[in-house]
N, C-alpha and C positions, 0 to 999 in steps of 0.2 A: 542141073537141067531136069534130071528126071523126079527130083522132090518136086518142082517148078508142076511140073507134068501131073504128076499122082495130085497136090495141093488143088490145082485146076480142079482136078477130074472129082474130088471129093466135093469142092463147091458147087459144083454142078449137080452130083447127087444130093446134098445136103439142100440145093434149091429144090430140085423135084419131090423129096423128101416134102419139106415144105407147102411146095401145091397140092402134094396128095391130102395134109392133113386139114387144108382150106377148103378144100372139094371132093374130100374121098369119100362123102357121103352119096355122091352123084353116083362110084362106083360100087359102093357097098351095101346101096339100094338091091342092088345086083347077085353079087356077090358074097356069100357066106366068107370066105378067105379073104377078101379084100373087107369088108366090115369089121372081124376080128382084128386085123393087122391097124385099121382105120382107130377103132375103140383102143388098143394098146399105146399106140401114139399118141393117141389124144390123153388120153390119161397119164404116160409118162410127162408129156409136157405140161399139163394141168399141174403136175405135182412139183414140176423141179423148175420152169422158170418162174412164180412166184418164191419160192425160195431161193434164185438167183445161182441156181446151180449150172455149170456150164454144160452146153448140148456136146457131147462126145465128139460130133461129123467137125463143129469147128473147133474144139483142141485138138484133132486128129488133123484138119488142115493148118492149124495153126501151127502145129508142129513140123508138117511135112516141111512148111514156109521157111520155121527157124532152121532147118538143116541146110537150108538151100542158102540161104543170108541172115546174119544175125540183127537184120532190119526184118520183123512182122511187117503185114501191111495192118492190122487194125489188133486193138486190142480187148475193144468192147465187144457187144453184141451179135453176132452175124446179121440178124435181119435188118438191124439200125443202121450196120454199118451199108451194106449193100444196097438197103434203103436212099441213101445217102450218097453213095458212088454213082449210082445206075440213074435213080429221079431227082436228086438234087432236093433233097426233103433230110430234115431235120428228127428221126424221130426219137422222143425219150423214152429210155426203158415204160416208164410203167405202162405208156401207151399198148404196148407189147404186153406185159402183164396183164393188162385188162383184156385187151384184144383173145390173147390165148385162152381166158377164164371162160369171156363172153362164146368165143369158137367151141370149145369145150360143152360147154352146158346148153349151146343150140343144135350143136352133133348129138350129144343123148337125146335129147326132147324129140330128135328126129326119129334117131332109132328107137325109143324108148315111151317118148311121150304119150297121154292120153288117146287113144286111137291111130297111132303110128301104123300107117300102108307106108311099103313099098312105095317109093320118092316117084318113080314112072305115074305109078296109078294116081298118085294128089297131086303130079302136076298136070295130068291129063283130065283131072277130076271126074272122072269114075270111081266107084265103091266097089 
């Protein structure tokens, strides 16, 4: 029960994890500390699911799982799979590959791009 528990409680970080690095530019507009920690994720992932390497958060749940029953619930992907459980969608790795590339290289352009202001001030378009 308390693998059952710790397992939970990691997929729920590993979601929030997740939303941060889809939108953590909204806080890292902000934020010196949240923009570093924002740019480090994005760049880890940038690097390691195109080479198919596993995200830690799900062999870290995937493990608490196998201690609790020697039945995992998934064996693939975490985003595909919960994709999958939660909307009833189908998605394929590379979809995910391209998706994290495309995420990745429109987070820098944000922070980094030609004339990059602060996310507040270009959405309120002021200079």
């Amino acid at each position: 029960m308390l693998y059952t528990m710790l397992a939970d409680f990691v997929v729920m970080v590993h979601s929030l994890w997740t939303l941060f690095l889809v939108i953590g530019a909204l806080w890292g507009s902000r934020s010196r500390w949240a923009k570093v920690v924002h740019l480090l994720g994005l760049g880890y992932a940038g690097i390691t699911v195109p080479f198919d390497v596993p995200c830690p958060l799900a062999t870290l749940g995937l493990w608490l799982r196998s201690k609790h029953s020697t039945h995992t619930d998934y064996t693939g992907h975490f985003i595909a799979y919960y994709a999958d459980k939660i909307l009833h969608i189908q998605v394929p790795y590379h979809f995910i590959e391209i998706s994290t590339i495309l995420l990745c290289l429109f987070n820098f352009w944000l922070y980094f791009g030609k004339g990059a202001l602060p996310l507040r001030r270009r959405l309120s378009g002021t200079r």
